[in-house]
C-alpha positions as CSV (number, residue, x, y, z in Angstrom):
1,X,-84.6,50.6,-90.9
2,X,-85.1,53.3,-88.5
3,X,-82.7,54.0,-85.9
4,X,-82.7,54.1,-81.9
5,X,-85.6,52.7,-80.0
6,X,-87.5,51.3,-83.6
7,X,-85.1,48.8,-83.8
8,X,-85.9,46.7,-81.0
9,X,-88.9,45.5,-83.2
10,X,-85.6,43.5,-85.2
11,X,-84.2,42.3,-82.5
12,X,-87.1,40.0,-81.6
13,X,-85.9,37.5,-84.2
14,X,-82.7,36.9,-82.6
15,X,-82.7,33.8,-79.8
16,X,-80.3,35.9,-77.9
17,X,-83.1,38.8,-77.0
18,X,-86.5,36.6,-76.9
19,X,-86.9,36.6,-73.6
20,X,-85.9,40.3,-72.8
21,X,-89.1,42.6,-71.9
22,X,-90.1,45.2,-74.7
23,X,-88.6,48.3,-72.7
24,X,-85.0,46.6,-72.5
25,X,-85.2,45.6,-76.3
26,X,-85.8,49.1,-76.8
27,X,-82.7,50.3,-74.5
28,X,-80.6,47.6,-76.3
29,X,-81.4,49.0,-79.7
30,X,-80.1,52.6,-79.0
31,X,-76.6,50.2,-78.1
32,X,-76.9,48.8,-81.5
33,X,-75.2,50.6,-84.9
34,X,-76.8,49.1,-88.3
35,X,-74.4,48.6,-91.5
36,X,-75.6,47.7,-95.0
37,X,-73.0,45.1,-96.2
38,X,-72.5,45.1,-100.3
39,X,-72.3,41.3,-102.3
40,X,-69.1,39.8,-101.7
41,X,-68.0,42.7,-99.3
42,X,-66.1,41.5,-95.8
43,X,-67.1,42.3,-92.7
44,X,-64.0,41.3,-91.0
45,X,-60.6,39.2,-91.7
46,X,-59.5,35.8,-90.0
47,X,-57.1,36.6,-87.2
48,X,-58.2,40.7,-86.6
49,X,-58.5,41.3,-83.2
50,X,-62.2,40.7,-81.9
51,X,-64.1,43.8,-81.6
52,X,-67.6,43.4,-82.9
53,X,-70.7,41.2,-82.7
54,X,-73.2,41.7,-85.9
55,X,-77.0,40.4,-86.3
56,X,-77.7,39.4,-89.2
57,X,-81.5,41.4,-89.6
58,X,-81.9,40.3,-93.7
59,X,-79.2,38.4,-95.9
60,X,-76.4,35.7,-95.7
61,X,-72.8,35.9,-94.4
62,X,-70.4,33.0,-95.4
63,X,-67.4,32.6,-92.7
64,X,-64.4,30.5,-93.7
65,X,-60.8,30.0,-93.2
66,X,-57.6,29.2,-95.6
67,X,-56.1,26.4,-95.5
68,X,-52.3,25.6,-95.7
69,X,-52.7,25.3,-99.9
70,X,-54.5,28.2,-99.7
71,X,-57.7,26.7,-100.2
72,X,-61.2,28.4,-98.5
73,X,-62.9,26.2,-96.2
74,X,-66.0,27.2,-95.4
75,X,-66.7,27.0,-91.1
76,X,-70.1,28.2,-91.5
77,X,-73.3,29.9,-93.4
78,X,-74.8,32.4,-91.3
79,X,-78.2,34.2,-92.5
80,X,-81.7,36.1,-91.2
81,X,-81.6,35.7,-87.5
82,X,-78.0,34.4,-86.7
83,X,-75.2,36.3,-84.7
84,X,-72.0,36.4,-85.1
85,X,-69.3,35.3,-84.2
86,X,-70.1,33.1,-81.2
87,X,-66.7,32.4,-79.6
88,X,-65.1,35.1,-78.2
89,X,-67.6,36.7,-76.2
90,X,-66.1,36.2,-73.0
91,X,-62.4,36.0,-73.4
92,X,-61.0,38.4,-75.8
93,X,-60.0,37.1,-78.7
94,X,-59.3,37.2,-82.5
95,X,-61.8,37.0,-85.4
96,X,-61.4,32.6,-86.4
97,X,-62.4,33.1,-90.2
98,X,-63.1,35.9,-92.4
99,X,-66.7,37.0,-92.7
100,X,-68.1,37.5,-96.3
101,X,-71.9,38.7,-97.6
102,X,-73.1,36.3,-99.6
103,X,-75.7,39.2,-101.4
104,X,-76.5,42.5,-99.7
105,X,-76.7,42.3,-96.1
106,X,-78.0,44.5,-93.1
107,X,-76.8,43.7,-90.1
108,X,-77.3,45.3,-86.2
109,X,-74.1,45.4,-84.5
110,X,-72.5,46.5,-81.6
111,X,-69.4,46.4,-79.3
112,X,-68.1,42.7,-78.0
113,X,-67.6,45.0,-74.7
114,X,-71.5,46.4,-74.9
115,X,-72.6,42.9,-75.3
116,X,-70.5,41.4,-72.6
117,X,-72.2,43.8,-70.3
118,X,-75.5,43.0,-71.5
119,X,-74.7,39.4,-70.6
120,X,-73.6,40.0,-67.2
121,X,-76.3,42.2,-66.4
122,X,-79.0,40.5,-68.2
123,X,-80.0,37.2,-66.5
124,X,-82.7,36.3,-69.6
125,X,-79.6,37.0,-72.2
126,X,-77.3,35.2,-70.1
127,X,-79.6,32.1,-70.1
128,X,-80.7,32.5,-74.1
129,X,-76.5,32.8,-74.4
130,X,-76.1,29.2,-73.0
131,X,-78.8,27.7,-74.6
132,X,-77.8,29.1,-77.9
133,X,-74.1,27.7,-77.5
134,X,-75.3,24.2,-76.7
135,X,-78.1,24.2,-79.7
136,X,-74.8,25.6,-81.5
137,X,-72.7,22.8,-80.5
138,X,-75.4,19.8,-81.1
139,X,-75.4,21.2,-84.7
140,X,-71.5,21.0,-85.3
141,X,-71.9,17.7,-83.8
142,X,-74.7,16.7,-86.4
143,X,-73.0,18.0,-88.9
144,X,-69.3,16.4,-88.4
145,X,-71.2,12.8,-88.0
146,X,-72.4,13.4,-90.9
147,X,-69.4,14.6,-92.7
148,X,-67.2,11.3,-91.1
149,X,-70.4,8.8,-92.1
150,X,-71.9,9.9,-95.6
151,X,-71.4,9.3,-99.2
152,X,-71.6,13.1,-100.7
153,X,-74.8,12.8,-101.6
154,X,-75.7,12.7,-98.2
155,X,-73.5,15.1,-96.9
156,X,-74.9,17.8,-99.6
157,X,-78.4,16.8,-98.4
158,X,-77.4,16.7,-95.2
159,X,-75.8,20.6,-95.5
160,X,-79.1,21.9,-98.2
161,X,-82.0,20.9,-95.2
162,X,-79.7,22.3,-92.8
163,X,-79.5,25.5,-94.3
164,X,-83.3,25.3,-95.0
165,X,-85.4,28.0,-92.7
166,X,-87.0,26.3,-90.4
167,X,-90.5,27.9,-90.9
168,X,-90.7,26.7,-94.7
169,X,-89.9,23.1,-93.8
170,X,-93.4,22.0,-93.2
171,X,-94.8,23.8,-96.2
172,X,-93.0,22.6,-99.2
173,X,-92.9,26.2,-100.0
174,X,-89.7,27.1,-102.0
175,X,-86.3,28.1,-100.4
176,X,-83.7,30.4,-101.5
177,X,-80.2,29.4,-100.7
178,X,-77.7,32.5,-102.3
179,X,-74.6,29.6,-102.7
180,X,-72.3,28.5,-105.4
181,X,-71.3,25.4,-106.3
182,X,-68.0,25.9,-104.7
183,X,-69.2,27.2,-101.5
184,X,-71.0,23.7,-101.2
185,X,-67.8,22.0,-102.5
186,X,-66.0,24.0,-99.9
187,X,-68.4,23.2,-97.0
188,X,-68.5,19.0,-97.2
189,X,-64.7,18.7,-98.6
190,X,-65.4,17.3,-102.3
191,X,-64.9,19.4,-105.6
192,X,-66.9,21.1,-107.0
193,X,-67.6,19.0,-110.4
194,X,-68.7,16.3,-107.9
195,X,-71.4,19.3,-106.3
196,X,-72.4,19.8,-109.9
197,X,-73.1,16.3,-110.3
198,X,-75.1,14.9,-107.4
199,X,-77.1,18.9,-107.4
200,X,-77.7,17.4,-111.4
201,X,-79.2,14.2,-109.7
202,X,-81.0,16.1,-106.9
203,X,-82.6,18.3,-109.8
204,X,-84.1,15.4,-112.2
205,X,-85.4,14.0,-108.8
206,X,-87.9,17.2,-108.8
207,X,-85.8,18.3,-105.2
208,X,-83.9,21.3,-106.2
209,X,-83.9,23.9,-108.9
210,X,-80.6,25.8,-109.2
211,X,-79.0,28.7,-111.4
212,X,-76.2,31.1,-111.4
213,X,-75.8,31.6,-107.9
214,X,-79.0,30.1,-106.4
215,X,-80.4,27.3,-105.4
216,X,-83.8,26.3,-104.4
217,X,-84.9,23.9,-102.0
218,X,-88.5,22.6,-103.5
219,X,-89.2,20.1,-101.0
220,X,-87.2,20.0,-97.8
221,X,-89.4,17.5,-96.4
222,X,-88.9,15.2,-99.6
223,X,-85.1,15.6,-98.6
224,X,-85.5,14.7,-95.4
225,X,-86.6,11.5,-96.6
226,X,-84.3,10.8,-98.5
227,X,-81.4,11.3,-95.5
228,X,-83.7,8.7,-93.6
229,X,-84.9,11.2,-91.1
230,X,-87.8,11.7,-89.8
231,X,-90.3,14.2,-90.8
């Protein structure tokens, strides 16, 4: 990616910048730094203190904390188009899981200070801000009732057409989701041999294809069904 102003053309994907005039998204991207994360690499470590905020421009990030058995629990899967973190904006604060790339990942980032000042100066930012955090906190909530109410088959579902990007869901078209079986065990709280046997079930139902670290979503809109939701 080229540097300085070139790289306001990548920031129009993020929610955060979509209303901001072309001129500011250009004096935003001479703020921004770009990193190139390798597979498997961190970006930062549960309980660091707070100093970054990263745009994910192409890849996936997996964020996760341990638990007391020293188990991973997966909080979230960020990819193409998703910032990072998004407490801690405000307040200062510490890191609340530790960031991993999924595959190779580039990312924009820049300062939680430079961004805090964007936000306070920036009325359109400050507004996309708020409205990101709520759309944030709807889908926590979705995701939780459906965690509490399902069977695992539902909650996988559930997780795969949530992870699904939004502009493939009409299409059929197929969707690459760069996650092992245990990062979906991790995610709805089952084991993994259970993962491996409803993804089986979700594969001789012509829904998913999966190897060695991929799986593929053949028809969200088919799995949409099936969670009883509307299409």
């Amino acid at each position: 990616m080229e540097s300085g102003r070139h790289r306001h053309t990548a920031l129009k994907q993020f929610f955060l910048f979509k209303d901001v005039p072309e001129e500011r998204l250009a004096e935003i991207g001479e703020r921004m730094r770009e990193r190139t994360f390798a597979k498997r690499s961190i970006i930062f470590t549960e309980g660091e203190e707070q100093k970054d905020v990263y745009f994910i421009v192409d890849g996936w990030v997996k964020v996760y904390k341990m638990d007391g058995q020293g188990n991973e629990r997966i909080i979230s899967i960020l990819q193409k188009g998703d910032m990072f973190p998004h407490i801690g904006l405000l307040q200062q604060r510490r890191y609340p899981g530790t960031a991993e790339a999924l595959e190779e990942t580039l990312v924009l980032w820049m300062t939680r200070e430079a961004l805090r000042t964007l936000i306070t100066t920036h009325q359109e930012i400050q507004l996309a801000l708020w409205d990101m955090l709520e759309k944030k906190i709807s889908d926590l909530q979705a995701q939780l009732s459906a965690a509490l109410s399902g069977e695992v088959r539902q909650r996988l579902m559930t997780v795969l057409v949530h992870l699904s990007l939004t502009d493939n869901q009409e299409t059929g078209a197929a969707i690459r989701l760069p996650l092992t079986h245990q990062d979906l065990a991790s995610m709805i709280g089952t084991t993994r041999e259970t993962v491996n046997r409803v993804l089986n079930d979700l594969k001789k139902e012509q829904l998913i294809d999966y190897r060695r670290g991929e799986i593929r979503l053949l028809n969200v809109a088919a799995l949409k069904q099936k969670m009883g939701q509307e299409v």
